[in-house]
N, C-alpha and C positions, 0 to 999 in steps of 0.2 A: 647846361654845359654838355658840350659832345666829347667821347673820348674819341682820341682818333685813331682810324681803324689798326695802325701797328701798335697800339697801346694796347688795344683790345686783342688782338691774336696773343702778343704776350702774355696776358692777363689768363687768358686762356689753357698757353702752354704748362703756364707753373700753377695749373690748379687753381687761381684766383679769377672766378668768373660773376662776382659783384659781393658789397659789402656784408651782406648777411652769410658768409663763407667765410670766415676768416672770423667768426665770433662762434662759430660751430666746431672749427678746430682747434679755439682758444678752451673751448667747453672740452672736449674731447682730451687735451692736452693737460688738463686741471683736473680732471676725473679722475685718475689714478690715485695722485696723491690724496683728494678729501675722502677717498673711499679708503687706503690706505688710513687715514688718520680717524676714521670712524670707528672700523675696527679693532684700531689698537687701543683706544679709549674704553670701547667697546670689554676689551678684554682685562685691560687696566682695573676695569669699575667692579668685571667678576672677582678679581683677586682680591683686589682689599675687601670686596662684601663678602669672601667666603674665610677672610681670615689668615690669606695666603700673606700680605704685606706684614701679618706678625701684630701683635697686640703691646700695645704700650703698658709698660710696670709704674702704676701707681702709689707715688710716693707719699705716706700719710703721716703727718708730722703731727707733733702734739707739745704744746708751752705749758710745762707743769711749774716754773717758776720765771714770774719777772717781777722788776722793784727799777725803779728808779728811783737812788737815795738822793737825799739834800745833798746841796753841796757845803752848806754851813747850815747851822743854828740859826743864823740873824741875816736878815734880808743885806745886808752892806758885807757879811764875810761874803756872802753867797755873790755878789757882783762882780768879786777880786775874784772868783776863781773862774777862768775860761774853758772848761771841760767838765762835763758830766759822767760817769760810770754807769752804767749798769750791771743787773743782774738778769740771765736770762738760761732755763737750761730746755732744751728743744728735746723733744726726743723722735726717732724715727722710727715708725712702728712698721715701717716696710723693708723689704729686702734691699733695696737699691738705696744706693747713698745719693745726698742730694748734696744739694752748697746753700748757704745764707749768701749769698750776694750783693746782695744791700738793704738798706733799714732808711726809713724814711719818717719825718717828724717835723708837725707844725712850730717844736719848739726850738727847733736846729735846723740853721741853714746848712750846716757840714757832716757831717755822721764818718767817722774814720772807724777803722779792725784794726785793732792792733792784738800783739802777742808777747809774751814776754818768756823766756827763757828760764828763767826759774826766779826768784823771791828778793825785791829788791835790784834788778835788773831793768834796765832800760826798755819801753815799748817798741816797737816793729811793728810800722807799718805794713798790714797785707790783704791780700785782694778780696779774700774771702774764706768761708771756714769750711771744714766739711761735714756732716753728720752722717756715720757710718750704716749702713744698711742696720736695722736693727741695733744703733747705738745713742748716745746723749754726747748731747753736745753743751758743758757747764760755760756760760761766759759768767764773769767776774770780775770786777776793777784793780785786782790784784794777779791775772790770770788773762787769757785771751778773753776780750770785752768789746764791746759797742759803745764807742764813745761817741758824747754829743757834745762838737765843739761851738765854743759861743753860742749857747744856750739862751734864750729869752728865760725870764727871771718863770721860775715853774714851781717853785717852794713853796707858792700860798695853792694850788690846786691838789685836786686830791688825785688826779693821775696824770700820765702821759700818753698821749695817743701814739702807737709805733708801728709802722706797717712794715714789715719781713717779707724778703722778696727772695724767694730760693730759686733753682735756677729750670729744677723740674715741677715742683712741687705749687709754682705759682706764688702770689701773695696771701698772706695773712696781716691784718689789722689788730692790734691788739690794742686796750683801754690798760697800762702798765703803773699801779699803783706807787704814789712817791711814797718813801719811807723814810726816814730819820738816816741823819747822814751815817753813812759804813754801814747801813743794814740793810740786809734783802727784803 
């Protein structure tokens, strides 16, 4: 293919004198930026390896009681009732308060937080609890609790598997022993 020769003087005039020219200025025109972006990576990488982005506070929880009580004596009360209690008291042994978030359990498809007001007072639903920097966090079937709604029957095993899911802290798994109904 010929170009023809006014093609070619234009081609010329604006700098375009065949196709290998126009992948050179594409290079040229792109170098800034990747060098720009090396750099900054570059400098990015020194800060956080010297400590500059700041260090994360470690929140270190610890489950000094849990129970998951019966829900009845006899396998047929225990069917009638659609909600399980627990017993759980967390403690946080670091500065920074974290949240339970959620709780997870092969024996419960549902897992609700509720709260109650004071003694004999109706539950409240809510989202999650908090455990204060350096404090304990008591749940109780009569108190703020983890309930396990519609429960598969759990009363012949000797525990409940429960994984705790806080919000800094990660998950923990726990093996939470059943106990005789109303006791920890």
């Amino acid at each position: 293919m010929t170009v023809p020769a006014a093609a070619r003087s234009a081609g010329q005039r604006h700098g375009r004198s065949g196709t290998g020219n126009w992948l050179g200025q594409l290079a040229r025109a792109a170098a800034g930026p990747v060098i720009c972006a090396a750099v900054l990576t570059g400098l990015l990488s020194a800060w956080v390896g010297g400590n500059g982005a700041g260090t994360l506070t470690k929140v270190h929880l610890k489950v000094t009681l849990a129970a998951v009580p019966m829900r009845a004596f006899t396998p047929q009360a225990s069917r009638a009732i659609h909600s399980a209690g627990t017993y759980l008291t967390i403690t946080n042994l670091g500065a920074a308060a974290d949240q339970l978030i959620a709780v997870r359990s092969p024996v419960a498809r549902r897992i609700a937080f509720t709260e109650r007001s004071g003694l004999g007072s109706d539950p409240v639903t809510v989202p999650a609890f908090t455990i204060p920097g350096h404090g304990t966090l008591t749940l109780a079937p009569v108190a703020s609790d983890v309930v396990l709604l519609d429960p598969t029957s759990f009363e012949d095993s000797p525990s409940v598997r429960l994984t705790l899911v806080f919000r800094h802290a990660g998950q923990i798994t726990i093996d939470v022993p059943v106990t005789a109904p109303g006791t920890p």
